[in-house]
N, C-alpha and C positions, 0 to 999 in steps of 0.2 A: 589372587589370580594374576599373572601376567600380562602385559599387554600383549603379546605375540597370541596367546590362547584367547586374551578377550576379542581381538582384532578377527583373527580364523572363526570365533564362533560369531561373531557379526556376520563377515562377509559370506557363512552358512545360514544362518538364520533372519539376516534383516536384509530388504530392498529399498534402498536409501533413493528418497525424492531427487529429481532432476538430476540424476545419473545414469551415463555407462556403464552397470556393473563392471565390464569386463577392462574399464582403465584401472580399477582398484587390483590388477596385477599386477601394477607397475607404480600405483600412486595411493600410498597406504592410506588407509584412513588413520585420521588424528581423536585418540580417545581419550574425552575430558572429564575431567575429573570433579572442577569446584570452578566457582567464577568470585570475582569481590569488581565491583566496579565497570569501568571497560575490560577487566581481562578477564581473558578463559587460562585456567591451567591446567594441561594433559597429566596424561599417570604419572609420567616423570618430572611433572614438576615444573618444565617449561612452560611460559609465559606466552600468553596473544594477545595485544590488542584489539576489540572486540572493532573495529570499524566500519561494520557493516548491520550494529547491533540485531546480531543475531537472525537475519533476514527482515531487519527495519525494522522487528517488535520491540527491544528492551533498550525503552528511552530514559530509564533510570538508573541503570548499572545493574548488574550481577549482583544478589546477595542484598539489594536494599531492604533497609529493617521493618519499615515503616508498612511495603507490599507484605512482604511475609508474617508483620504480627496480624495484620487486617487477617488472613489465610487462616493464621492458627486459630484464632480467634474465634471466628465463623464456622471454623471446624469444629469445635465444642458446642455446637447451638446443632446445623444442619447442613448437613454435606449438600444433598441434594431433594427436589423434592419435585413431579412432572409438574409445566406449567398449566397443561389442562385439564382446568376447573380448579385449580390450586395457585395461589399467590407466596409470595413472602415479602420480607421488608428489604431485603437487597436489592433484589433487580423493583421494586415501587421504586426507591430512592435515586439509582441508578438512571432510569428511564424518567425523570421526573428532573435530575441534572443535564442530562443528555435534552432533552426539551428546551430546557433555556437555553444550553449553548448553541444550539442549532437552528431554534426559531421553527421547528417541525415535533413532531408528538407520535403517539401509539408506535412504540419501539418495538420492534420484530428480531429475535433471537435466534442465533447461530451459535457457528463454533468456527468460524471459519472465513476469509474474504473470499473465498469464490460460492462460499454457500451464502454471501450476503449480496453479491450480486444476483445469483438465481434469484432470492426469494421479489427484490427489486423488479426484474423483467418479469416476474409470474401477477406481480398485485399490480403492474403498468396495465400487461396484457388483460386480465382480470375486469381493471378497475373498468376499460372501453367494452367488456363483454357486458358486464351489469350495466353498465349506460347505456347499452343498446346500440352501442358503436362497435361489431365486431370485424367489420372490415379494418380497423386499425390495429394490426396485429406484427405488423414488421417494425424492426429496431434498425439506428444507425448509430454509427462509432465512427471514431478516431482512425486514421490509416497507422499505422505504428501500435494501435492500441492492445493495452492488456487487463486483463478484468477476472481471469481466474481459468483454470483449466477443466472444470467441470462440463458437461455440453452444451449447456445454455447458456455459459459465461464464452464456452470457446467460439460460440457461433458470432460474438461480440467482440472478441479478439483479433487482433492483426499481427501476429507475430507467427511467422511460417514454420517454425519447427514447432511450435508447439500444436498446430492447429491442422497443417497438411497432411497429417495421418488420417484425424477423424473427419475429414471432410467429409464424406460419405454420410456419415450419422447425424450434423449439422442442421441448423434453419440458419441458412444463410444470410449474411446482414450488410447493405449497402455503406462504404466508407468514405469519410468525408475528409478533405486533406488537410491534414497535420500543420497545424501553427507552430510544430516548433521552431525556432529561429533561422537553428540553424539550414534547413531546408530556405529562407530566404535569397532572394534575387543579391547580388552585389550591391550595393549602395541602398538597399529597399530596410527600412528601420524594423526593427521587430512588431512594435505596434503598427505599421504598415501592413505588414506581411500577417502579421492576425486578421486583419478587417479584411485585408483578399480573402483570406481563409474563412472570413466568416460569410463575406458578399456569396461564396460559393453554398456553406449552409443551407441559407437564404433560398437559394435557388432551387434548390433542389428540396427545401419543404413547402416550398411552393407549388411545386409540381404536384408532391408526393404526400403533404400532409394527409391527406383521406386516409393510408395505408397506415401510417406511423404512429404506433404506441409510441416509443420514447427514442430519445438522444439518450448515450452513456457516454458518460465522459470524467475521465481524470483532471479534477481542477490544476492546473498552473504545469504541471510537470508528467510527462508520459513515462514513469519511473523503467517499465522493462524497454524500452526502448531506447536505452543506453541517455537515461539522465534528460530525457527531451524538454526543455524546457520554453514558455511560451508568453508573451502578455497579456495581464489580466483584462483586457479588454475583450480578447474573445470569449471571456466567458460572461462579460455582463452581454457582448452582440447576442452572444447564444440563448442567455434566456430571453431575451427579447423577442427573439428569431418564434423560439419555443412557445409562446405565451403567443404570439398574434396569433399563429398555425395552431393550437390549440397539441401540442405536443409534449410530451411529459417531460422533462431533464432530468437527468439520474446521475447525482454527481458520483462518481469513487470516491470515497476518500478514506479508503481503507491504507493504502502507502502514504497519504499526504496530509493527511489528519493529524489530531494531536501535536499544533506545534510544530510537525516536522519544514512547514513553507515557510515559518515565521510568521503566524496567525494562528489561533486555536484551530481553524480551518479555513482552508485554503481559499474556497469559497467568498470568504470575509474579508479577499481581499480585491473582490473585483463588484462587492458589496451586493453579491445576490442571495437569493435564496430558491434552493431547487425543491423539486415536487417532489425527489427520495433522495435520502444521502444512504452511504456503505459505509461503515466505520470495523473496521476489528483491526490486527496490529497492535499499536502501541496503547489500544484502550485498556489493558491491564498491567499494563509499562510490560508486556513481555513476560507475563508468568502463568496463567491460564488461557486457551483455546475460547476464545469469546467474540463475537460480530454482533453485529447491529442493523435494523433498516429501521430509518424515524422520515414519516408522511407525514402529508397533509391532514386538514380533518374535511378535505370533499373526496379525497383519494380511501379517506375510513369511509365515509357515510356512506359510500358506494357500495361495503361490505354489510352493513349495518342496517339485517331485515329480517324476517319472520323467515324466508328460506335458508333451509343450510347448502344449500347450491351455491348459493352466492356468497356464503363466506369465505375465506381466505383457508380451504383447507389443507395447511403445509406445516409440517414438524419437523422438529430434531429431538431424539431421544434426551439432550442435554441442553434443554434450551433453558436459555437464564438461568442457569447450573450458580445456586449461593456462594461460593467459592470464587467462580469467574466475576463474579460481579461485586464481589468483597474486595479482590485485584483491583477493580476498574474504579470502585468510588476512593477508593486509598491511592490511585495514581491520578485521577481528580484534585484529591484533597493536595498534592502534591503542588498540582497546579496553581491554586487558588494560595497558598501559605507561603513558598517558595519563589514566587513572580516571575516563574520559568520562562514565559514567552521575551519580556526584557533580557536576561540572564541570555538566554538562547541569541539575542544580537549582539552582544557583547562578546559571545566564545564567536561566532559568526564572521563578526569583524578580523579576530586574533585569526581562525582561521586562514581567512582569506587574506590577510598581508602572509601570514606565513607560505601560503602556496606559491610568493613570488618567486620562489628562488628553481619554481617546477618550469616557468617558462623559459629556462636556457635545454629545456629538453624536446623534441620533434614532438610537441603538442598543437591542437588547437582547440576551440571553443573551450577556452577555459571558463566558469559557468556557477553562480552559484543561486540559489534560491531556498532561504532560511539556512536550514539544517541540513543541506544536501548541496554536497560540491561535487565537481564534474571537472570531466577535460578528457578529448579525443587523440591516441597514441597513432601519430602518423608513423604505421609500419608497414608492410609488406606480409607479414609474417603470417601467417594464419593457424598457427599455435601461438600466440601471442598470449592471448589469456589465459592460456592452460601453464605458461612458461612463470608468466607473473605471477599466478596463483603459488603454484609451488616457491617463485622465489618469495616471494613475501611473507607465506609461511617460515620457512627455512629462517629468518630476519625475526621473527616473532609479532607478525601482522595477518590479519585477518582479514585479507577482501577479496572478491571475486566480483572479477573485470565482465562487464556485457560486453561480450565481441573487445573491440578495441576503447573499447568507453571503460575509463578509470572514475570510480566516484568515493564519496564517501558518503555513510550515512550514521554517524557515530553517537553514541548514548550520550545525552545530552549535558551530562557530571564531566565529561572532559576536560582536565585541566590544562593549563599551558604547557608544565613540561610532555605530556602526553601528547599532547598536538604538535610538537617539537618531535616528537619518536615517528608520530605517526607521516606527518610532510616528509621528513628526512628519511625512510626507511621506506617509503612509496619512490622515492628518486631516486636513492641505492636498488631499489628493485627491478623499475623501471631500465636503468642503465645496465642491471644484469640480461636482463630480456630481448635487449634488442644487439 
């Protein structure tokens, strides 16, 4: 088939996530063909740096051998099998690794991070209904925040285009203001300007804890929010905050999980532990559709009675799907054999000397935090990211700019001369753009 026919029976038959159909009049889709590493390669053959790994899930390259034998593998045993009233030995082992790394237990299965947010806001709300606390039914978030576009993740989001259409259909949720830095006073240090941010917290669950199932929060980095990034200090205030008020914490760490802050989780680095964590992303390095919720064991025991009222009753047709979970203990295994989190400070480092040569262009908050580098394009322009996208394609790079926010989030196998391609061809780009 050709790509002009494969391309025309897409744009007739498929409705592509977080798009304008109608700019694909003007701005073809790109159809790929095979991946090995960080690159993607279209029909023809052309070359992309994958630097955005694939919307932040595939933190081990295209094509890894190690993901794909674990797949075949398990396919010869059992594809899939429903989890209720039935087990298997993947997702036992899976949620049994997941427990130690996280210091929380009884893992709840998705396919998805905004369905691993819901299912988090539903066992919060839940857990205060079985305790005979149902006045505590309201959630607060992050001002900038994003947590998934489904209705009960949007009602916890702060991002206006994605959330001011459905307003209407919402439970709307009070927001607490933003530690990112960059919103800091002039001369006010970033751990400063967290402990404002969190003195205000404070304040207002002070008022307000009666009301308040849970706090949802992105540890260290508000990822849609154009790279926000913040000190770990507001997140030990916050569970503190959390814990006097009697208030749940609900960390995301579905974008900032897995290594991507430079800690197996983000969390681990401001040395708390929350009453639900959110994981999917890069838990199957990017190859199967797979999420997670791991609680307490007073947040289970709450479920855990002779009623089935008070059980947790919420599914997905493919929950703990053998396959997914075959993915997730194989990019585990990665972890544990490979010493990724070390490795990951070492490409980190190369990175960021390399992006020096970004600061002779109208940048600011240049920004890094583990696996995830940043910096704000001071332009005017407001096609700006529509312009850099295509240039960067056009160059054989793969990123898509938030607003004026340039980042990178790239598979964690990066070698130097590819970090060399990718800095040097983000500042050819950048200069075609403006």
């Amino acid at each position: 088939m050709s790509n002009e026919a494969l391309l025309k029976r897409s744009l007739q038959a498929v409705w592509h996530p977080c798009t304008q159909m109608k700019q694909h009049e003007h701005l073809p889709l790109v159809p790929m063909q095979s991946g090995e590493g960080v690159w993607l390669k279209d029909a023809d053959g052309k070359r992309y740096l994958d630097a955005v790994s694939s919307w932040w899930v595939n933190i081990f390259g295209h094509n890894n051998p190690r993901i794909k034998d674990a797949i075949k593998q398990q396919l010869d045993t059992l594809e899939h099998v429903m989890l209720a009233g039935f087990t298997h030995a993947p997702v036992v082992e899976l949620s049994e690794k997941l427990a130690v790394l996280t210091g929380l237990g009884h893992a709840f299965y998705a396919s998805d991070g905004a369905s691993a947010t819901e299912i988090a806001l539903k066992m919060s709300f839940h857990y205060w209904r079985n305790s005979e606390k149902e006045a505590k039914n309201k959630f607060i978030s992050l001002q900038n925040s994003y947590h998934g576009e489904t209705l009960g993740s949007l009602g916890v989001t702060d991002v206006a285009i994605f959330k001011d259409t459905y307003a209407a259909l919402l439970t709307q949720s009070a927001k607490m203001p933003s530690p990112d830095f960059r919103l800091a006073e002039t001369g006010e240090s970033a751990e400063d300007f967290a402990l404002r941010c969190a003195k205000e917290l404070e304040d207002y669950l002070a008022q307000h804890h009666h009301e308040l199932a849970a706090f949802i929060i992105e540890p260290l980095v508000q990822c849609a929010a154009g790279m926000g990034m913040y000190h770990p200090v507001y997140l030990k205030r916050a569970r503190e905050i959390c814990s006097q008020y009697g208030v749940h914490l609900i960390a995301d760490e579905i974008a900032v999980g897995f290594g991507r802050t430079g800690t197996m989780f983000a969390c681990e680095q401001s040395d708390i532990k929350p009453d639900f964590i959110c994981l999917s992303k890069g838990i199957t390095g990017g190859y199967l559709p797979l999420s997670a919720v791991l609680t307490t064991d007073d947040v289970y025991a709450a479920f855990y009675d002779d009623s089935t009222a008070k059980a947790f009753l919420h599914s997905h047709s493919y929950t703990g799907n053998p396959l997914a979970c075959s993915a997730a203990l194989a990019t585990l295994a990665i972890f544990e054999t490979d010493d990724v989190i070390n490795k990951n400070k070492q490409t980190a480092a190369i990175i960021n000397d390399k992006m020096k040569v970004l600061t002779d262009l109208p940048i600011k908050h240049l920004r890094n935090q583990g696996m995830i580098f940043a910096f704000d394009v001071k332009t005017e322009q407001t096609t700006f990211a529509n312009t850099f996208y295509q240039q960067s394609l056009e160059h054989g790079l793969l990123l898509r700019p938030i607003g004026k926010t340039v980042y990178f989030m790239p598979p964690y196998v990066i070698n130097e001369t590819e970090i060399d391609f990718l800095v040097q061809t983000t500042k050819l780009s950048i200069e075609a753009s403006l």
